[in-house]
VMD Tcl script that builds the backbone (N, CA, C; Angstrom):
set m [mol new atoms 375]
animate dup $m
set s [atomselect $m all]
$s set {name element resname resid chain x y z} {
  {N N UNK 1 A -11.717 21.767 43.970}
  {CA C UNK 1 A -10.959 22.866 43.399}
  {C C UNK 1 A -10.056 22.376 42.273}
  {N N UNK 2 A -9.314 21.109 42.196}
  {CA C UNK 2 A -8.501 20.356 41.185}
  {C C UNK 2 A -9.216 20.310 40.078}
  {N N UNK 3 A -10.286 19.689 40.186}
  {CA C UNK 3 A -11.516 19.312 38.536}
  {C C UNK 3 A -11.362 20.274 38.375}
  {N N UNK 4 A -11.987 21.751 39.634}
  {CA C UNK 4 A -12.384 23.090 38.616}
  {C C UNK 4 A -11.297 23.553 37.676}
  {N N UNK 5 A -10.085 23.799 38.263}
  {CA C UNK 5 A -9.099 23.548 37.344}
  {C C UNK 5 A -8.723 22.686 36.026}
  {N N UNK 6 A -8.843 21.611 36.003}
  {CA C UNK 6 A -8.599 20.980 35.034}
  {C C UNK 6 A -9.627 20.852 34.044}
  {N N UNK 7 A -10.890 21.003 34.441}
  {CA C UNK 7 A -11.760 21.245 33.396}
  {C C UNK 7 A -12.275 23.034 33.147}
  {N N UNK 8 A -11.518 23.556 33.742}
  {CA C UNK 8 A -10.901 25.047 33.147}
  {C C UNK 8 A -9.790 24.821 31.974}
  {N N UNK 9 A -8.909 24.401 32.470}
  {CA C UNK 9 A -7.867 24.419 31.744}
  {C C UNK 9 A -8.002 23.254 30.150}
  {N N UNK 10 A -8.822 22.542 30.522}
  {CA C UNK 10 A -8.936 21.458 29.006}
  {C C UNK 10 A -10.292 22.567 28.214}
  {N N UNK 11 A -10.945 22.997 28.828}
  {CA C UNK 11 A -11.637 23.861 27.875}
  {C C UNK 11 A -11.429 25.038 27.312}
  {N N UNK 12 A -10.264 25.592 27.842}
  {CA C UNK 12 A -9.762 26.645 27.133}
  {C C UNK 12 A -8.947 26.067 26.169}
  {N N UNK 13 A -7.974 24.695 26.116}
  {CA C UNK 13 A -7.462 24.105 25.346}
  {C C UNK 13 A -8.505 23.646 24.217}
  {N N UNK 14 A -9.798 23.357 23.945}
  {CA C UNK 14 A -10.597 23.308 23.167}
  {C C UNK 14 A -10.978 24.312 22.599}
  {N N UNK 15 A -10.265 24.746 21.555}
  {CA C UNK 15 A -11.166 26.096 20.844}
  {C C UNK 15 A -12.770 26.081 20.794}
  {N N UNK 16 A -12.676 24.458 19.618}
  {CA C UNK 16 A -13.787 24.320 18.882}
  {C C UNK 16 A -14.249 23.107 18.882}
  {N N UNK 17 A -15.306 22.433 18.909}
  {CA C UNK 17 A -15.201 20.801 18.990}
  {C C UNK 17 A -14.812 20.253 17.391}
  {N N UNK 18 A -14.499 19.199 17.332}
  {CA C UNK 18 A -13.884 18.094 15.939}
  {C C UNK 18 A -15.598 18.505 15.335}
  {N N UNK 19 A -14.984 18.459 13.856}
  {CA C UNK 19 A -16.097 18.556 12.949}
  {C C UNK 19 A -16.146 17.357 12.790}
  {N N UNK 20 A -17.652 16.946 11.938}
  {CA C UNK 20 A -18.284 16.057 11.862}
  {C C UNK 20 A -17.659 15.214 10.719}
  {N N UNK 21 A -17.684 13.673 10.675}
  {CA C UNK 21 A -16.900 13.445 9.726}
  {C C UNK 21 A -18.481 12.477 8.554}
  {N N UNK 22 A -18.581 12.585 7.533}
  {CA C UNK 22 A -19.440 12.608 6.622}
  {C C UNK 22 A -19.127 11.531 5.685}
  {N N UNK 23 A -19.800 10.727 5.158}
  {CA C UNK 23 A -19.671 9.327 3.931}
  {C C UNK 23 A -20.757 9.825 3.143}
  {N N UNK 24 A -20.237 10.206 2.025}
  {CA C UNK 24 A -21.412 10.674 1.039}
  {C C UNK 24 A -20.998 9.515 -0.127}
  {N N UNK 25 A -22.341 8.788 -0.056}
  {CA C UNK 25 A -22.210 7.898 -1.167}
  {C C UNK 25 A -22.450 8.423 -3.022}
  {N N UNK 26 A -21.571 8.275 -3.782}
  {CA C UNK 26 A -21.719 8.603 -5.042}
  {C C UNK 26 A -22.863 7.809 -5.447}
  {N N UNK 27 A -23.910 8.757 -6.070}
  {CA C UNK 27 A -24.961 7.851 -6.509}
  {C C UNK 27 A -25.623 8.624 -7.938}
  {N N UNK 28 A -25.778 7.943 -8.931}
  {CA C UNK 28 A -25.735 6.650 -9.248}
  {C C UNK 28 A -24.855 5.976 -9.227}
  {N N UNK 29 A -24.248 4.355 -9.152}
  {CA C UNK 29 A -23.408 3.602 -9.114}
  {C C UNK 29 A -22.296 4.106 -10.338}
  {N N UNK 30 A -21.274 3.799 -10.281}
  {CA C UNK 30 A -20.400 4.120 -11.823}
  {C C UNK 30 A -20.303 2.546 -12.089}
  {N N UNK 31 A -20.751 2.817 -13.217}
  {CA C UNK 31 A -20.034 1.473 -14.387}
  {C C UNK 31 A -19.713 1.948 -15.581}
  {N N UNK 32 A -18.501 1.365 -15.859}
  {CA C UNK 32 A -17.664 2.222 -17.033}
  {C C UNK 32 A -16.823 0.808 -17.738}
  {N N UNK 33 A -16.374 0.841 -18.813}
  {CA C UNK 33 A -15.806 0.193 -19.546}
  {C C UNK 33 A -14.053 0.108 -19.808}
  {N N UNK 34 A -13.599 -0.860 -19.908}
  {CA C UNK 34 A -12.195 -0.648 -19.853}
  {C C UNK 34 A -11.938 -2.063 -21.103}
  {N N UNK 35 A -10.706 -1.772 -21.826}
  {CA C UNK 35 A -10.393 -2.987 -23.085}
  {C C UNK 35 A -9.763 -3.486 -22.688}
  {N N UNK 36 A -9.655 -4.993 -22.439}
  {CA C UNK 36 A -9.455 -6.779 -22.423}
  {C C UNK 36 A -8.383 -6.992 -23.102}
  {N N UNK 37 A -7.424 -7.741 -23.174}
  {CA C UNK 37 A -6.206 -8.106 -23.682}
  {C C UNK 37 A -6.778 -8.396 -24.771}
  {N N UNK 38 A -8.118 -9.538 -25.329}
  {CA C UNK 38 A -8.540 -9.686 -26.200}
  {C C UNK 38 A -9.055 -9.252 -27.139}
  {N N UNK 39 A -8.912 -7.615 -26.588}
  {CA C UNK 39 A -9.717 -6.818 -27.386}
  {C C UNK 39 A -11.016 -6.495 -27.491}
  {N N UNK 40 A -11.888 -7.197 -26.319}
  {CA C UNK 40 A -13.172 -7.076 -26.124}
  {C C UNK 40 A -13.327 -6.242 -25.099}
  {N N UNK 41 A -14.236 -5.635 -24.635}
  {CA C UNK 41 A -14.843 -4.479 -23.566}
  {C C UNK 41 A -14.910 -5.154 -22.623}
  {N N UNK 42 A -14.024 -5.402 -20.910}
  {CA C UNK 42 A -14.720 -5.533 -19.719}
  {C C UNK 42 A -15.954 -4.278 -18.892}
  {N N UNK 43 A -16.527 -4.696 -17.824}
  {CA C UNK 43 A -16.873 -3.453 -17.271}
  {C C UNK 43 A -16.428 -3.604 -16.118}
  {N N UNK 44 A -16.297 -2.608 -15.137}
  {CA C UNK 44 A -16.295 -1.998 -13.790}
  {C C UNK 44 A -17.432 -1.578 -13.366}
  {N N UNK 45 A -17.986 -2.038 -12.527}
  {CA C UNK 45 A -18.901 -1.361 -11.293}
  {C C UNK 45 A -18.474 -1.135 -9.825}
  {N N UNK 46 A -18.320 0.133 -9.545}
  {CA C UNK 46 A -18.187 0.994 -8.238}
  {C C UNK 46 A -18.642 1.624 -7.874}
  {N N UNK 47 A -18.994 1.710 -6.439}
  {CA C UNK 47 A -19.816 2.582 -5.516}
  {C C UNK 47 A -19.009 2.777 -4.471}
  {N N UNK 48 A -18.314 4.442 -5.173}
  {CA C UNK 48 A -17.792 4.895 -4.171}
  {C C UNK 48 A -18.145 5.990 -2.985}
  {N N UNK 49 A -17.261 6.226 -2.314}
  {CA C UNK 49 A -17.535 6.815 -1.226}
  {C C UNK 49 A -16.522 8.098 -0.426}
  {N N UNK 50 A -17.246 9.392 -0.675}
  {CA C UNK 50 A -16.328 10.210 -0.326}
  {C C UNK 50 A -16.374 10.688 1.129}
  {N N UNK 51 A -15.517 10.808 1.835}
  {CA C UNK 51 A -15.250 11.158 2.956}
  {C C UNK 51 A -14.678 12.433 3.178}
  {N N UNK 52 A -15.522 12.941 3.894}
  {CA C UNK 52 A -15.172 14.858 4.425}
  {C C UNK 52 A -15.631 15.022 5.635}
  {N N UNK 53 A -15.337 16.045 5.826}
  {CA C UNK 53 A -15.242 16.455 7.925}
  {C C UNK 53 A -16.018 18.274 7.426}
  {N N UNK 54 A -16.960 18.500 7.950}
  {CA C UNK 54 A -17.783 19.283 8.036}
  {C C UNK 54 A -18.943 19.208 7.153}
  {N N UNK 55 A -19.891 20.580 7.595}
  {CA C UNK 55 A -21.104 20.472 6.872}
  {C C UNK 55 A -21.037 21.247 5.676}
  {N N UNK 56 A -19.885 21.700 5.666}
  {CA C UNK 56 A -19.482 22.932 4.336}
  {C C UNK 56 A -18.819 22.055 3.368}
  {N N UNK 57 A -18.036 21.178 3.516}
  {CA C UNK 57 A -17.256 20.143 2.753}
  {C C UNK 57 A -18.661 19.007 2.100}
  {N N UNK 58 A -19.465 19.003 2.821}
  {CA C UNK 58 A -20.691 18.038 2.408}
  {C C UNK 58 A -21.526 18.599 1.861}
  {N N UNK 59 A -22.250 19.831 2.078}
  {CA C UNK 59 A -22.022 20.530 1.051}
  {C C UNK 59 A -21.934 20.509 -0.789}
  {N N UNK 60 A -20.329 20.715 -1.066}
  {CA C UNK 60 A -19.778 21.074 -1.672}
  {C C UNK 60 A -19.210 19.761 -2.654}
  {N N UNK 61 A -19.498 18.402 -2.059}
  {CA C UNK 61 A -19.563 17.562 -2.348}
  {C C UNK 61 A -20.605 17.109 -3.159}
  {N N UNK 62 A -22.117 17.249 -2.367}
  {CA C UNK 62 A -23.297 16.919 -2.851}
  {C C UNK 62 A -23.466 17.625 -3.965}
  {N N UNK 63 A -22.927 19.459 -4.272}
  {CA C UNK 63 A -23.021 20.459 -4.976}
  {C C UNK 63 A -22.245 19.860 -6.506}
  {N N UNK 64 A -21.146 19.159 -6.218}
  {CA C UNK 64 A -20.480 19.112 -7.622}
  {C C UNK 64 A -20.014 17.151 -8.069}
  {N N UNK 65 A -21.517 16.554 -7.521}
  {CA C UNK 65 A -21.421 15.499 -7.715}
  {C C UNK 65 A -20.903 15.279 -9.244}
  {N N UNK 66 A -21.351 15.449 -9.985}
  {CA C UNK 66 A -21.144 15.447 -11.657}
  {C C UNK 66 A -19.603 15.417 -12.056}
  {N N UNK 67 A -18.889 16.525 -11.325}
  {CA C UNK 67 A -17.178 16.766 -11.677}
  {C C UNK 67 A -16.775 15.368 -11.259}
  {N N UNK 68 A -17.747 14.584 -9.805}
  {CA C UNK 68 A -16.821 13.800 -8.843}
  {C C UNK 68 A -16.584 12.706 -9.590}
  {N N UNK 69 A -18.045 12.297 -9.840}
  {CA C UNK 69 A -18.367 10.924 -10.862}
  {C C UNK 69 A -17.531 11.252 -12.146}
  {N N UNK 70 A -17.365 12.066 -12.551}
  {CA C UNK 70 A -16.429 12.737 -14.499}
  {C C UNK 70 A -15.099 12.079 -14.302}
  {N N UNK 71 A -14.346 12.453 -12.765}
  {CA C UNK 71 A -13.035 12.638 -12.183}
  {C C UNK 71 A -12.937 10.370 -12.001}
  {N N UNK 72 A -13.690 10.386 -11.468}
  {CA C UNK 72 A -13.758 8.577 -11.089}
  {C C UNK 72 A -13.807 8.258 -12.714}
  {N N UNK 73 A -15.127 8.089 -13.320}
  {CA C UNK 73 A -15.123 7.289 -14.404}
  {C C UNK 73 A -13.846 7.693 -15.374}
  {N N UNK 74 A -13.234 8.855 -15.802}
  {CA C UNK 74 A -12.041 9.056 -15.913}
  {C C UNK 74 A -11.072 8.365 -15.844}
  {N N UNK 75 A -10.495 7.932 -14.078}
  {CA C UNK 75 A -9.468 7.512 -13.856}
  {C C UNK 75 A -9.772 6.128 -13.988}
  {N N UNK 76 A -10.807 5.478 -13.869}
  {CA C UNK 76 A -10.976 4.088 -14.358}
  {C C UNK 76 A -11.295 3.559 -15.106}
  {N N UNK 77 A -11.060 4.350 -16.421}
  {CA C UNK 77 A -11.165 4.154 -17.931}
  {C C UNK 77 A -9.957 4.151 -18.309}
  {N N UNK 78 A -8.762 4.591 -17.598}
  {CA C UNK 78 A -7.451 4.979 -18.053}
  {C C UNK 78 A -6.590 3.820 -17.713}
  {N N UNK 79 A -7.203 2.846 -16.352}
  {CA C UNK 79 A -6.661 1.864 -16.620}
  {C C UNK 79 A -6.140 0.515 -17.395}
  {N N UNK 80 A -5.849 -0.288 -17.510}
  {CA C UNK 80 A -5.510 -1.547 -18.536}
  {C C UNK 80 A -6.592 -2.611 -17.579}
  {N N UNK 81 A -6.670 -4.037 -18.052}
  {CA C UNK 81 A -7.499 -5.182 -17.246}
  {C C UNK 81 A -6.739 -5.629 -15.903}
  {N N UNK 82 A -5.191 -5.303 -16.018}
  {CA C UNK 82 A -4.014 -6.368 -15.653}
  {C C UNK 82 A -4.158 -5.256 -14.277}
  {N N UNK 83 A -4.348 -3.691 -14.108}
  {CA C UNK 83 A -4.557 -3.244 -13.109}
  {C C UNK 83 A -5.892 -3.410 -12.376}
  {N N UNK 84 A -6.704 -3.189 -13.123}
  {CA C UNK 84 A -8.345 -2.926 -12.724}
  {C C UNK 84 A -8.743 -5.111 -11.729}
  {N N UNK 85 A -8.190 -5.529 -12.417}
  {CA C UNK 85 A -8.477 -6.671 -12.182}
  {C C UNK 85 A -7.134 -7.246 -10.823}
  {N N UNK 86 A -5.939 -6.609 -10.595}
  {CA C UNK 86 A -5.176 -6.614 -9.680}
  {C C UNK 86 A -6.454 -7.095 -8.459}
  {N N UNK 87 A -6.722 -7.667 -7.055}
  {CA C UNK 87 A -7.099 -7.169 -5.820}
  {C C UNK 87 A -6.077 -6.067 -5.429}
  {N N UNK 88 A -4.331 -6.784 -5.463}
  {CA C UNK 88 A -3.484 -5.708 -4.358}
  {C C UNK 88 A -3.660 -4.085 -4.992}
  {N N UNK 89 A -4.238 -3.771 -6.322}
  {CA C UNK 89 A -4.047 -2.631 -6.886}
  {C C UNK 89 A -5.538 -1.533 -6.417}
  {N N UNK 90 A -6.236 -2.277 -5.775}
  {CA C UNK 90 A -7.414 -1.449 -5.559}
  {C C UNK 90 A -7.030 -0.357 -4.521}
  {N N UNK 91 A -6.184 -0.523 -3.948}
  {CA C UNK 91 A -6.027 0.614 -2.916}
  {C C UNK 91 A -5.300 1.793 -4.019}
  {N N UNK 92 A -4.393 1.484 -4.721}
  {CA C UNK 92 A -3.450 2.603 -5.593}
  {C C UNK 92 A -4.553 3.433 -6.121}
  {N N UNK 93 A -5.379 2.528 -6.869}
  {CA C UNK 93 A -6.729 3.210 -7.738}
  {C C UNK 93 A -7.261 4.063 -6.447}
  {N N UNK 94 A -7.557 3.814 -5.446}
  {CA C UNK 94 A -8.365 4.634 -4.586}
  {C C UNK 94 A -7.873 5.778 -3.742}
  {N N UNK 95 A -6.562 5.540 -3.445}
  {CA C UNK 95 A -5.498 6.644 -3.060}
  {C C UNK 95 A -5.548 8.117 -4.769}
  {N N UNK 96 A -5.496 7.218 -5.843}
  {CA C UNK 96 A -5.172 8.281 -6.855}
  {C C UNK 96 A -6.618 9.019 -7.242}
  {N N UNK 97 A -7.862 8.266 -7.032}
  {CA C UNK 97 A -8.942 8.825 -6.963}
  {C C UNK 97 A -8.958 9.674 -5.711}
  {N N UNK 98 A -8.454 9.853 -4.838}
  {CA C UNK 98 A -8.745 10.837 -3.491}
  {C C UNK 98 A -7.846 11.636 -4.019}
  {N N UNK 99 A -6.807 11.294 -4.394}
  {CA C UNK 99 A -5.155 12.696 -4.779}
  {C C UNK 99 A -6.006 13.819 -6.383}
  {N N UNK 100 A -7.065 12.936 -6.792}
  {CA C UNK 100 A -7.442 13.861 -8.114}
  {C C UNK 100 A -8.706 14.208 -7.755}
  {N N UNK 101 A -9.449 13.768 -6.644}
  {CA C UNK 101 A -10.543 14.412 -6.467}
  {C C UNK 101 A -9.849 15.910 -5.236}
  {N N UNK 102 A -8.854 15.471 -5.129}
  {CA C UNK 102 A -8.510 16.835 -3.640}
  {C C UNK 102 A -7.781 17.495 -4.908}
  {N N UNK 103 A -6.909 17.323 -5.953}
  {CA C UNK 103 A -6.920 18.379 -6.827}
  {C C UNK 103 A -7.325 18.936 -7.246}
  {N N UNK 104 A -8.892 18.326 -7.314}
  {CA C UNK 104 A -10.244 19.219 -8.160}
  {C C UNK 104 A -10.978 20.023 -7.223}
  {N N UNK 105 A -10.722 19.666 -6.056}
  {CA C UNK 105 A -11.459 20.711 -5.138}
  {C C UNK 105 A -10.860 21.578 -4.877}
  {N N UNK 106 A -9.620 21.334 -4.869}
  {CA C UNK 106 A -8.539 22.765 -4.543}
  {C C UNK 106 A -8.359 23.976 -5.677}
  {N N UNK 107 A -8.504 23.424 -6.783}
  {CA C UNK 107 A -8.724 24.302 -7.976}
  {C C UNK 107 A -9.914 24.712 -7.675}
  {N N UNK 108 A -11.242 24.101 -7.233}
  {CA C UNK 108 A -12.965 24.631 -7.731}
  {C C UNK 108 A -12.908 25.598 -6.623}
  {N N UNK 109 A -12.416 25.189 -5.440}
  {CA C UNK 109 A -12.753 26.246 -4.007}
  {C C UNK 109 A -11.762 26.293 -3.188}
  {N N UNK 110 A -10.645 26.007 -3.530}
  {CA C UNK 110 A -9.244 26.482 -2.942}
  {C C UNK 110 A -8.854 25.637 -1.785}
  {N N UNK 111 A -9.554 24.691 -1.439}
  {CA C UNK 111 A -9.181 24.355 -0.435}
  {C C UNK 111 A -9.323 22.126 -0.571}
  {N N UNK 112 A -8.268 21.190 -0.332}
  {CA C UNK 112 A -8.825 19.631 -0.537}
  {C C UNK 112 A -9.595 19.333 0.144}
  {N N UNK 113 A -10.946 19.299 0.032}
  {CA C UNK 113 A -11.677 19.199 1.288}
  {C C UNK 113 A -12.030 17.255 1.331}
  {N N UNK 114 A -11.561 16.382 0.328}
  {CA C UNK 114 A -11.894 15.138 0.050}
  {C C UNK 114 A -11.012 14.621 1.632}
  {N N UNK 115 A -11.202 13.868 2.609}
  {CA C UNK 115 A -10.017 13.231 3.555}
  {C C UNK 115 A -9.793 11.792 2.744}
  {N N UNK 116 A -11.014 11.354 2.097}
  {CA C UNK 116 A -10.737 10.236 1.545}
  {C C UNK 116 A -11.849 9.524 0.832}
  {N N UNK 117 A -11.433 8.563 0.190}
  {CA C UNK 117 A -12.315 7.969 -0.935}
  {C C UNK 117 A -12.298 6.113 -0.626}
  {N N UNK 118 A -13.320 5.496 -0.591}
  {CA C UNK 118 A -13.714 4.300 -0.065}
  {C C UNK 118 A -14.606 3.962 -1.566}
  {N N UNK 119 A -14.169 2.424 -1.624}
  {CA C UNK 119 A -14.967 1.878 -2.711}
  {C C UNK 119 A -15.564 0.521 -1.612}
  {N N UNK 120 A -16.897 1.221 -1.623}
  {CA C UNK 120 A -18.071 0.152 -1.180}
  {C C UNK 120 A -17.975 -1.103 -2.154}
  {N N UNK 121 A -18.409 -1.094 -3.351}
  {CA C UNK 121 A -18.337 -2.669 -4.301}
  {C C UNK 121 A -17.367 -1.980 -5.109}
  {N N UNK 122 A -16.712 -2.719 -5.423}
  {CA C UNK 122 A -15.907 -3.114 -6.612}
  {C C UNK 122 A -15.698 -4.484 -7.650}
  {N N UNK 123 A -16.468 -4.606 -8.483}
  {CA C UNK 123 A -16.682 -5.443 -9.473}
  {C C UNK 123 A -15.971 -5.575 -10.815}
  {N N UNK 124 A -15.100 -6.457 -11.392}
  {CA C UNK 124 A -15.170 -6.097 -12.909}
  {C C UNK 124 A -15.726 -7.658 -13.346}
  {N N UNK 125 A -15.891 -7.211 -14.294}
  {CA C UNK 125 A -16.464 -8.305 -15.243}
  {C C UNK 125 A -15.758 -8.389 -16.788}
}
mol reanalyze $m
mol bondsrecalc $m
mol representation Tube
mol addrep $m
C-alpha cells in the first residue's frame, strides 16, 4: 500500500518526462580568417556543436543552419590573434557564441532554444 502511494504521488509530480537533449554538429567545418600582428592572414578551424533539449529545438536548428554558421564565422572574424590564439579565452569565445546564437533564435522564433555551444576542434594556424 506505501509504493502504491508513493509511486502515485511521484507520478502525479511528473507532468511530463525531461526532453531529449540533442548535439547537432555544424557541418561543414568553419574555417575563417583572422589578421596576425604581422599583418598576414591566420586561419581558424572549428567544429562546433550546438546543444538543445527537444525535437522542435532540433528542428529549428537543422532548419537555419546557414544564420548559425553566418553568426559563428562572424564572431570569429571579429576577434584579434592575441584572443583567438589565448587557450584560457576559448571558453569566453564559446559562452559569446551561445549568448548570440540564443539572441538569434529569440528574435527568429521567440524563444533561446540554443542550451549551449561546444567546440569539438579548435585549431588556429
Amino acid at each position: 500500500m506505501f509504493l502504491w502511494v508513493m509511486t502515485q504521488s511521484f507520478a502525479s509530480n511528473q507532468s511530463k518526462p525531461p526532453e531529449e537533449t540533442f548535439y547537432i554538429q555544424v557541418e561543414p567545418f568553419i574555417v575563417t580568417n583572422y589578421l596576425k600582428k604581422d599583418g598576414r592572414f591566420g586561419f581558424i578551424n572549428v567544429e562546433p556543436s550546438i546543444v538543445v533539449k527537444g525535437q522542435e529545438a532540433k528542428t529549428l536548428v537543422n532548419d537555419n543552419m546557414p544564420m548559425i554558421m553566418d553568426s559563428i564565422i562572424f564572431l570569429l572574424s571579429s576577434y584579434d590573434e592575441a584572443t583567438l590564439t589565448d587557450f584560457t579565452q576559448r571558453d569566453n569565445i564559446r559562452n559569446q557564441a551561445k549568448q548570440n546564437l540564443q539572441a538569434l533564435f529569440t528574435k527568429e522564433v521567440g524563444k533561446p532554444i540554443v542550451d549551449n555551444v561546444l567546440f569539438i576542434k579548435y585549431i588556429t594556424q
